[in-house]
LUMTIZA-537235 format. One record per residue (C-alpha): residue number from 1; x, y, z. Coordinates in nm, 4 decimals. Example, Ala and Ser with C-alpha at 12.3 -4.5 7.8 and 13.67 -1.06 7.14 Angstrom:
REM LUMTIZA-537235
{pt 1, {1.2300, -0.4500, 0.7800}}
{pt 2, {1.3670, -0.1060, 0.7140}}
REM end
This chain:
REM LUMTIZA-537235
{pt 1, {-2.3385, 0.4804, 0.1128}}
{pt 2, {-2.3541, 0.1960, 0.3258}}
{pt 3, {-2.0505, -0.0697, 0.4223}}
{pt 4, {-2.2558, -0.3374, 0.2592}}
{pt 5, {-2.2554, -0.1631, -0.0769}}
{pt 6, {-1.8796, -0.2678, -0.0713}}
{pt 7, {-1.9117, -0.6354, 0.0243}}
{pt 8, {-1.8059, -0.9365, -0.2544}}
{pt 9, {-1.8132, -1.3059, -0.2821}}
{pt 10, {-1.4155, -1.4081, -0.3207}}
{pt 11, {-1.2944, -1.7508, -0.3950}}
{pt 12, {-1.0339, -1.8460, -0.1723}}
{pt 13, {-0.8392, -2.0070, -0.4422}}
{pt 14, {-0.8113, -1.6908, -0.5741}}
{pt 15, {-0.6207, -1.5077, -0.3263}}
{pt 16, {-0.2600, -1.5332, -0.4158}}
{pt 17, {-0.0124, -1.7195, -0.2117}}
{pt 18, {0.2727, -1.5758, -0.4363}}
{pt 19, {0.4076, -1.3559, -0.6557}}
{pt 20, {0.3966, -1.4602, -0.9931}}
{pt 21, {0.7526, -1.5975, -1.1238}}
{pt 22, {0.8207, -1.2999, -1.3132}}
{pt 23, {0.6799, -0.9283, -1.2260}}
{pt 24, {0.5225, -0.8133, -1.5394}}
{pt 25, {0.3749, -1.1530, -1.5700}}
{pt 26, {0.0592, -1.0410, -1.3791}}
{pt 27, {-0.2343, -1.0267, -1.5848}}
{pt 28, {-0.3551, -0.6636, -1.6401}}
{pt 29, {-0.7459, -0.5815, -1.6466}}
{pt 30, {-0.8192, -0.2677, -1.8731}}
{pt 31, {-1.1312, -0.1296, -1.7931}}
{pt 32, {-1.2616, -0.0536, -2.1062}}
{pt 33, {-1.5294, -0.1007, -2.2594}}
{pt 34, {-1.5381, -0.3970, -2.3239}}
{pt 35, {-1.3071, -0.4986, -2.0699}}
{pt 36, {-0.9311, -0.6142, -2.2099}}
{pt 37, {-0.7765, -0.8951, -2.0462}}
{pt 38, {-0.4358, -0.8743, -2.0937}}
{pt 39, {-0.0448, -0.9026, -1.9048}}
{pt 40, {0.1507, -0.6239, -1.7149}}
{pt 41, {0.4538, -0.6592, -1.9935}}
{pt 42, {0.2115, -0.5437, -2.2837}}
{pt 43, {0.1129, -0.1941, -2.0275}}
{pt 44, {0.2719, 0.0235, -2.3207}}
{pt 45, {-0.0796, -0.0067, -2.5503}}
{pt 46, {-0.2651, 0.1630, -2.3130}}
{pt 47, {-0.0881, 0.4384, -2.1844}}
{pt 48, {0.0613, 0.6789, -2.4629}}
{pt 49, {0.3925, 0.9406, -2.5183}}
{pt 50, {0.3474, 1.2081, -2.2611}}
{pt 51, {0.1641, 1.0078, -1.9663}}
{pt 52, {0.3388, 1.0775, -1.6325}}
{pt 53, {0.3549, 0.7616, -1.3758}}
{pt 54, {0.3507, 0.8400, -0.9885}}
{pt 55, {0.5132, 0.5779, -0.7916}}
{pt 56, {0.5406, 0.5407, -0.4247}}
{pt 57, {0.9084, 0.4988, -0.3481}}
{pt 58, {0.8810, 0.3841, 0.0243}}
{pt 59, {1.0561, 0.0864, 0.1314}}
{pt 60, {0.9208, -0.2054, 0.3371}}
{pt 61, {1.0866, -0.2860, 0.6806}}
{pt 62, {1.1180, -0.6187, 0.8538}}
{pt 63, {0.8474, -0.5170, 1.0690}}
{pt 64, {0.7419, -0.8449, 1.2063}}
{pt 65, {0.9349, -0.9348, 1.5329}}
{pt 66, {0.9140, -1.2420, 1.7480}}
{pt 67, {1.0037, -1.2396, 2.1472}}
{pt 68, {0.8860, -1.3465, 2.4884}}
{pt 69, {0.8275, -1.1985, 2.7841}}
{pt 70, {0.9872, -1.2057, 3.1468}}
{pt 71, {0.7386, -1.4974, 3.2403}}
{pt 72, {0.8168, -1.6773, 2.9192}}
{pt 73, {0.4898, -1.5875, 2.6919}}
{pt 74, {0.5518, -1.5527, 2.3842}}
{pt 75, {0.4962, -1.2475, 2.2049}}
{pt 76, {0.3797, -1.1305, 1.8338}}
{pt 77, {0.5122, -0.7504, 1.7183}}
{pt 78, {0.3855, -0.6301, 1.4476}}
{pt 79, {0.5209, -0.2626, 1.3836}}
{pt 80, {0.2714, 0.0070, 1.2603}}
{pt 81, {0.5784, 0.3365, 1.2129}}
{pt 82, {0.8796, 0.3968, 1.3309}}
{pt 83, {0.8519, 0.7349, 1.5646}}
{pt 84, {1.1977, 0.7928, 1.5889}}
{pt 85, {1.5379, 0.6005, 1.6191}}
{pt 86, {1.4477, 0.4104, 1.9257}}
{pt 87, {1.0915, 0.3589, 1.9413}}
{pt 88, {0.7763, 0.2591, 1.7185}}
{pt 89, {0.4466, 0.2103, 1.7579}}
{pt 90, {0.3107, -0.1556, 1.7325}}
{pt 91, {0.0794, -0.3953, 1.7776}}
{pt 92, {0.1295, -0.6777, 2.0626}}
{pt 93, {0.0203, -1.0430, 2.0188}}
{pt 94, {0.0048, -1.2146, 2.2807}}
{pt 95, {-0.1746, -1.4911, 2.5466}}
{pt 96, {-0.1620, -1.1940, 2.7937}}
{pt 97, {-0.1171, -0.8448, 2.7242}}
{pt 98, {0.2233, -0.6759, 2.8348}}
{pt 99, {0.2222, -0.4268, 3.1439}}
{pt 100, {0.3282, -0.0979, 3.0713}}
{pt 101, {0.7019, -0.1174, 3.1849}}
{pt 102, {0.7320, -0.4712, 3.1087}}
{pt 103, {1.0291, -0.5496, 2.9012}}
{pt 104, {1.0184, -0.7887, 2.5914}}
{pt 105, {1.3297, -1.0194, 2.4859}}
{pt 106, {1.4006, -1.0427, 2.1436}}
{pt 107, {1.4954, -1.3642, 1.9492}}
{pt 108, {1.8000, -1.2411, 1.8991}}
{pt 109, {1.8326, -1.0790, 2.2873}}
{pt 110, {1.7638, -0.7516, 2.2640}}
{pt 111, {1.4968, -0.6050, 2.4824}}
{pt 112, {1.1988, -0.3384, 2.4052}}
{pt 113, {1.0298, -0.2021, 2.6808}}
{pt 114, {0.6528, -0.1000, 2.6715}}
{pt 115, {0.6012, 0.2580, 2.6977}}
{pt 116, {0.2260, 0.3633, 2.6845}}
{pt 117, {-0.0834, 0.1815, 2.4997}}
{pt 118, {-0.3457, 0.4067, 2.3088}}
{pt 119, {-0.5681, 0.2741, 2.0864}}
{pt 120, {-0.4848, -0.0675, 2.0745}}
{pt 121, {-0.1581, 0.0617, 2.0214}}
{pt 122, {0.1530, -0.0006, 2.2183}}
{pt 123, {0.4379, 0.2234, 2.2418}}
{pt 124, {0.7894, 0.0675, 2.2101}}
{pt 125, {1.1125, 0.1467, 2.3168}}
{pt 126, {1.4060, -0.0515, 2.1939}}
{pt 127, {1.7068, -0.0595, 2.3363}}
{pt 128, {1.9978, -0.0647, 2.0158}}
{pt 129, {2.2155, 0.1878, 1.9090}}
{pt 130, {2.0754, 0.1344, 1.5402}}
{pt 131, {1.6506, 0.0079, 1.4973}}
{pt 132, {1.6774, -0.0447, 1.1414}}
{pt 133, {1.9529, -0.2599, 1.1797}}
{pt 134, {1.8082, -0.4498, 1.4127}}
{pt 135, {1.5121, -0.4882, 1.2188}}
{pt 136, {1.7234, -0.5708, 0.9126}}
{pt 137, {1.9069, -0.8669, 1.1651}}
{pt 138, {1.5660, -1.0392, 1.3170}}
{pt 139, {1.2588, -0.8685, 1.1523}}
{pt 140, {1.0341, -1.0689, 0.9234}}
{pt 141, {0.8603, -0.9636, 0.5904}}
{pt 142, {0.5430, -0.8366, 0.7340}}
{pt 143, {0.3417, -1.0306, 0.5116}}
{pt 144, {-0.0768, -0.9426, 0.5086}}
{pt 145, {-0.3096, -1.1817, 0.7184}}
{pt 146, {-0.4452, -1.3101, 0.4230}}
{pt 147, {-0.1191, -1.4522, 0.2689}}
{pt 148, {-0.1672, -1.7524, 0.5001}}
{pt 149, {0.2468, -1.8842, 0.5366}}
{pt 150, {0.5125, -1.7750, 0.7016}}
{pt 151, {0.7901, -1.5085, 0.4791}}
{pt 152, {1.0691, -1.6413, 0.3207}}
{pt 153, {1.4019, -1.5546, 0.1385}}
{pt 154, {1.2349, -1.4539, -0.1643}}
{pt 155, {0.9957, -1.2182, 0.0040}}
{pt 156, {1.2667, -1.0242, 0.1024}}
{pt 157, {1.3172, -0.9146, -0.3135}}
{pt 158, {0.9375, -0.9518, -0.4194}}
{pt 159, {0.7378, -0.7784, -0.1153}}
{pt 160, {0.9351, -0.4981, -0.2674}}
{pt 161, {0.9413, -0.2749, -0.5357}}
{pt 162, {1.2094, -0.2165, -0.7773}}
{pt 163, {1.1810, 0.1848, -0.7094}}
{pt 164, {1.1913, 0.0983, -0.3553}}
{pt 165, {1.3738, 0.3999, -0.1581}}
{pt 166, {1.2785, 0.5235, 0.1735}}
{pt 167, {1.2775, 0.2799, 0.4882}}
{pt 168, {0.9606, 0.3101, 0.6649}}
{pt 169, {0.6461, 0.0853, 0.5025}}
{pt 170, {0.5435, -0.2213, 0.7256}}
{pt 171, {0.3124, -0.2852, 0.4113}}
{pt 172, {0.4202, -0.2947, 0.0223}}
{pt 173, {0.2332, -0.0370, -0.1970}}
{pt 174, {0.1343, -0.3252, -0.4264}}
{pt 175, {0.0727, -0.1485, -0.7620}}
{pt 176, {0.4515, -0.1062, -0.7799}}
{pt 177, {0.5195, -0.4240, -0.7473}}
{pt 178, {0.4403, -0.5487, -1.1278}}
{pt 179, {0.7038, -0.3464, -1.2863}}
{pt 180, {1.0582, -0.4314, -1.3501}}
{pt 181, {1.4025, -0.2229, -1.4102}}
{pt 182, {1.3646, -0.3341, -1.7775}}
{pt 183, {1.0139, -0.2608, -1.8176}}
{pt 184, {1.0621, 0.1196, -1.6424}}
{pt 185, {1.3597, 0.1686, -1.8582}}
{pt 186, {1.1034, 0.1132, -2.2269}}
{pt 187, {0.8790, 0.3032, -2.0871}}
{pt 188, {1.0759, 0.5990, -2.0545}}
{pt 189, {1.2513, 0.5577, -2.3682}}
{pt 190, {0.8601, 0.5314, -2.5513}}
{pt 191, {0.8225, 0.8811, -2.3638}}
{pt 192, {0.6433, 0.7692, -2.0359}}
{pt 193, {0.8345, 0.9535, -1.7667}}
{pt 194, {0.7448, 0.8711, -1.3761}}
{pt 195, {0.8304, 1.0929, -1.0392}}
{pt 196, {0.8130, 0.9694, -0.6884}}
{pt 197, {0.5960, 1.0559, -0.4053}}
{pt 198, {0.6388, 0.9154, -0.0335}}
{pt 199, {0.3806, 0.7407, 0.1850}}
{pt 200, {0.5051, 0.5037, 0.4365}}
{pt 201, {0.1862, 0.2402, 0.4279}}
{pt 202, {0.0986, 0.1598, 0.7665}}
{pt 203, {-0.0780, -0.1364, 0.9512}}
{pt 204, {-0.3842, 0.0380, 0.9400}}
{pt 205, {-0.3903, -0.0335, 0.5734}}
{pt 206, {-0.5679, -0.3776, 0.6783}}
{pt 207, {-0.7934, -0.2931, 0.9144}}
{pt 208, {-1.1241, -0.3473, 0.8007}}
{pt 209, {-1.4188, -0.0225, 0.8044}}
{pt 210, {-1.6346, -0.0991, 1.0593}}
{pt 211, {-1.8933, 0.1800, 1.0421}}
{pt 212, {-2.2040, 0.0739, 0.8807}}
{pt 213, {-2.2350, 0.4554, 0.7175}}
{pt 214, {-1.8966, 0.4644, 0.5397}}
{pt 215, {-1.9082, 0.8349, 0.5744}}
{pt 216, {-1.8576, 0.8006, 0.9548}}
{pt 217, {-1.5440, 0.5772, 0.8929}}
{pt 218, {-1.2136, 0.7757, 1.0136}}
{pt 219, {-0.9107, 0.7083, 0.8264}}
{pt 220, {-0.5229, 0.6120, 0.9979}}
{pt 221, {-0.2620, 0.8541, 0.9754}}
{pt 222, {0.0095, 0.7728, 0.7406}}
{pt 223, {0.3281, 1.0084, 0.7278}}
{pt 224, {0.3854, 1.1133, 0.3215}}
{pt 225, {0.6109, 1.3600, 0.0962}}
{pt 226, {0.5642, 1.5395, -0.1944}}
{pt 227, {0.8804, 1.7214, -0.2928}}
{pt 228, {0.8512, 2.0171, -0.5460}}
{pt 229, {1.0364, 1.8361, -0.8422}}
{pt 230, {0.7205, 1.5978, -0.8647}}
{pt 231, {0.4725, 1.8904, -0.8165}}
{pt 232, {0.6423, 2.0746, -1.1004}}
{pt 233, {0.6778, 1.7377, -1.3782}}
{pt 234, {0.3112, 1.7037, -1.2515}}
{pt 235, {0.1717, 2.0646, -1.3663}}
{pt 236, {0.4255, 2.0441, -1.7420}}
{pt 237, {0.2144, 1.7394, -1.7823}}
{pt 238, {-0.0749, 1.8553, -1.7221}}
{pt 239, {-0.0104, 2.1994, -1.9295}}
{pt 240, {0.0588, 1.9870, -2.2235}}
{pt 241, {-0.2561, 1.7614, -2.1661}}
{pt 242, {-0.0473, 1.4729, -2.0998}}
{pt 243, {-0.2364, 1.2002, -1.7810}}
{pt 244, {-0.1028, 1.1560, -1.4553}}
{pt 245, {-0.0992, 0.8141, -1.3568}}
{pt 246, {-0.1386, 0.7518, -1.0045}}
{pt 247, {0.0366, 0.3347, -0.9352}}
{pt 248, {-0.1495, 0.2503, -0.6613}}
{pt 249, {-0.4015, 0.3946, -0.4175}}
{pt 250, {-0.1110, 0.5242, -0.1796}}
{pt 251, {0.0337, 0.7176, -0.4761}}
{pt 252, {-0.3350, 0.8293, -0.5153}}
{pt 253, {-0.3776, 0.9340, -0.1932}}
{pt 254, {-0.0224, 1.1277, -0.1322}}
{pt 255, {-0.1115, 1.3021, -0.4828}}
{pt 256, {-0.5018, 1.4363, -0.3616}}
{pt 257, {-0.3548, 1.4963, 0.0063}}
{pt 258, {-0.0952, 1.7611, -0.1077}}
{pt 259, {-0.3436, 1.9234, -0.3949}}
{pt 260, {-0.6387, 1.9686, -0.0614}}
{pt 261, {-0.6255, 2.3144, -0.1176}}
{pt 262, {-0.6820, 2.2753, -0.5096}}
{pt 263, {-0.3493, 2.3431, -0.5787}}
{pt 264, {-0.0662, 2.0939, -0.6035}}
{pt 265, {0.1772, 2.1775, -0.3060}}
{pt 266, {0.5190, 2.0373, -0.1996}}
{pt 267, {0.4630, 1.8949, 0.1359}}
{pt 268, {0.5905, 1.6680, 0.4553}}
{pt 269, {0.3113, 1.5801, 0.6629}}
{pt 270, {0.0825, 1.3379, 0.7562}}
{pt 271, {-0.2348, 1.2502, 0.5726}}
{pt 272, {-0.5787, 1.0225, 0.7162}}
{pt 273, {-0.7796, 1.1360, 0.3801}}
{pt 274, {-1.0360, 0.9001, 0.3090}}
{pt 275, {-1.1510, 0.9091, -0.0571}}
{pt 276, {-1.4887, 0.7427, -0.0918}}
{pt 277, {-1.7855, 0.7887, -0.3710}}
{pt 278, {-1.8501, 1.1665, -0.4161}}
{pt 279, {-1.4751, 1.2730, -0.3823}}
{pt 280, {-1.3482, 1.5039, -0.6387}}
{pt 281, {-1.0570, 1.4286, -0.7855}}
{pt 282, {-0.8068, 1.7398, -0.8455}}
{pt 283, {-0.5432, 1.5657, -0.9874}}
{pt 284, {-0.4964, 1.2293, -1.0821}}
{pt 285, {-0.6627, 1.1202, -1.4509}}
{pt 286, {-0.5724, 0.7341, -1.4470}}
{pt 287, {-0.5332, 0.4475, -1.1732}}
{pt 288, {-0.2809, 0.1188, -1.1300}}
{pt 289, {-0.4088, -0.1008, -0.8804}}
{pt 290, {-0.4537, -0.4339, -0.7382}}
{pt 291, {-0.7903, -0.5977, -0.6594}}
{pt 292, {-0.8601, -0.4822, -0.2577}}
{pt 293, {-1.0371, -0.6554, 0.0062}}
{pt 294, {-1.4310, -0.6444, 0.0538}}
{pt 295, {-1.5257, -0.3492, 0.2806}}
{pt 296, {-1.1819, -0.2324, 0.2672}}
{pt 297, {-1.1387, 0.1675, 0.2011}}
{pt 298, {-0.9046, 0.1076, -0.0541}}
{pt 299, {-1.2251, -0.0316, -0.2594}}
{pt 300, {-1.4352, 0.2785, -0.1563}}
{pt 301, {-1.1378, 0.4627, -0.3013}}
{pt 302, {-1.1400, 0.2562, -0.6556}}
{pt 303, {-1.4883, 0.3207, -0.6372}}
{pt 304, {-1.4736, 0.6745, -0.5921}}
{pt 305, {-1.2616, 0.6976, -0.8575}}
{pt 306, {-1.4711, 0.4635, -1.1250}}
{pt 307, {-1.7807, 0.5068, -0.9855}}
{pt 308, {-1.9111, 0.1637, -0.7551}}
{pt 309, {-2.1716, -0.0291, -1.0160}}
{pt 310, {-1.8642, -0.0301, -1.2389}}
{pt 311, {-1.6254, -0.1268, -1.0288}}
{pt 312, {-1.8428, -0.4091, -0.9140}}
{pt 313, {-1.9158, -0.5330, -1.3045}}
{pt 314, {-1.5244, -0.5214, -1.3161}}
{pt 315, {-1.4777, -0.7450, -1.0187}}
{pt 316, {-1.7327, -0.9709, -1.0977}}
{pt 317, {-1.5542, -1.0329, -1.4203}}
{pt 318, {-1.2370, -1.0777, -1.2581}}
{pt 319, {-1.3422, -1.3368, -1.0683}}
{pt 320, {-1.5227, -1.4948, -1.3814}}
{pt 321, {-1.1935, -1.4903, -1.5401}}
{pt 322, {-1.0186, -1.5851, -1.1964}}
{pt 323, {-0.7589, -1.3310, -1.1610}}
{pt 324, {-0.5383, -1.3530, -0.8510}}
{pt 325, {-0.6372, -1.0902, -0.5728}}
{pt 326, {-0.4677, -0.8593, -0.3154}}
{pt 327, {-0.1247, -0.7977, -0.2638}}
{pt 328, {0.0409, -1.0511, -0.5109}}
{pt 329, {-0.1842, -1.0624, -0.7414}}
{pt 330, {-0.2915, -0.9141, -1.0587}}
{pt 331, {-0.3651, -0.5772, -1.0933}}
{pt 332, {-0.6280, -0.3441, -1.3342}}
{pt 333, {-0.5656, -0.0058, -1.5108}}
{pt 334, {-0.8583, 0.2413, -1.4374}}
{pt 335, {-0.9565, 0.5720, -1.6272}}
{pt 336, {-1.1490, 0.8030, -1.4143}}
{pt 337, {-1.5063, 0.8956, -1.4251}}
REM end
């Protein structure tokens, strides 16, 4: 398939600015047939007793850091991972690109020396007895390119979920982001359980496919967990033909990465799989998601997954019925094909 079969007309009106004043006030597109337009809050009547939700409990950093250099430049960091407790890897904006060896000053006065560059990559070291805590002092909500203002307080709560565990996202797995404490809590009471996976979104997330043949397209590494209590509430479900619900295309992703080998496996380790139309599914049965980004893989992925015709009827209608698109937007409930 070719890049262009992915391409849509988008309204800019209706890329959303904001999160909606309440989480589960989203509007939720189920892709039956017909289509049902309906909220997040009203989820229960489609999903039934003995579904099983995966959820991505990775937590967004303040990955967005603002400095100058020793001649004064001012510098853009946007971090892609942490590597360890000192240094990440991160992209550089900037009039003129840092030397390796340069040393960047913080807002707050703290320096980070460049390392290495690969890939349009820079290597970072920071010197602080404690990175997350720095982050956590003078980091900024690493807010997408297309969410066109700067962060503020409330970002801080919202460009998070409610599940959120594990430092190490610079980018929110978005799905997750429409449910609530209360909402998980009726959920499980009405006998919809949910397990966590890990996949710490990077960056590379937004960086568009640029191969014309999407088959020649090769996927960023993102670092992910699957511990064995999930594999194990995964396979009961499945035994007693209950659906595993994947929220979000990273929960997707870590799911299908550890079950390669056609069997679901615990795992730590890092994944570049790049679902696109003709990838078998081995595990997953139903899909949470927002509405992604023209020529983005996390479309190619949806479309994989509900076949691409479909999936363009369905976002043609959404944007008949303007729904709000990408990361705070609204969000659609998939059965697979």
């Amino acid at each position: 398939m070719l890049l262009s079969d992915f391409d849509f007309d988008l309204p800019k009106r209706l890329i959303a600015q904001n999160p909606p004043q309440n989480r589960t006030d989203s509007r939720l597109l189920v892709a039956n047939k017909p289509i049902v337009d309906a909220h997040f809050h009203q989820i229960m009547d489609f999903i039934k007793p003995g579904d099983l939700l995966v959820m991505n409990n990775t937590k967004v950093i303040p990955a967005r850091l603002f400095g100058h250099k020793a001649s004064g430049g001012k510098v853009e960091i946007m971090i892609e991972r942490l590597l360890n407790e000192k240094q990440v890897l991160a992209m550089i904006r900037a009039s003129r690109a840092p030397k390796i060896g340069s040393c960047i000053t913080l807002e707050n006065g703290d320096i980070a020396q460049v390392i290495s560059k690969e890939n349009g990559f820079y290597t970072l070291d920071f010197v602080t007895d404690s990175l997350l805590d720095l982050l956590n002092k003078v980091g900024h909500i690493p807010l997408p390119p297309y969410i066109e203002r700067s962060d503020e307080e409330d970002d801080l709560e919202r460009y998070q979920t409610v599940f959120a565990q594990r430092e190490g996202a610079v980018a929110a797995p978005t799905a997750g982001l429409h449910f609530d404490d209360e909402l998980i809590d009726q959920l499980k009471k009405q006998g919809v359980d949910h397990v966590f996976v890990t996949l710490h979104v990077g960056a590379g997330t937004f960086q568009p496919v640029k191969a014309e043949t999407i088959s020649e397209h090769k996927m960023h590494s993102e670092y992910y967990e699957v511990d064995q209590v999930t594999v194990d509430k995964i396979n009961q479900i499945k035994a007693n033909n209950g659906r595993v619900i994947a929220i979000g295309t990273t929960a997707i992703r870590s799911i299908e990465s550890a079950a390669k080998s056609g069997e679901l496996k615990a795992v730590k380790e890092e994944t570049d799989i790049f679902i696109y139309p003709g990838y078998e599914f081995k595990v997953i049965d139903m899909l949470i998601t927002n509405f992604h980004l023209p020529k983005s893989s996390l479309l190619m992925l949806v479309a994989a997954f509900i076949g691409q015709q479909r999936m363009m009827d369905i976002y043609q209608h959404a944007i008949d019925n303007e729904y709000r698109f990408f990361s705070y937007g609204d969000v659609m409930l998939l059965d697979r094909i």
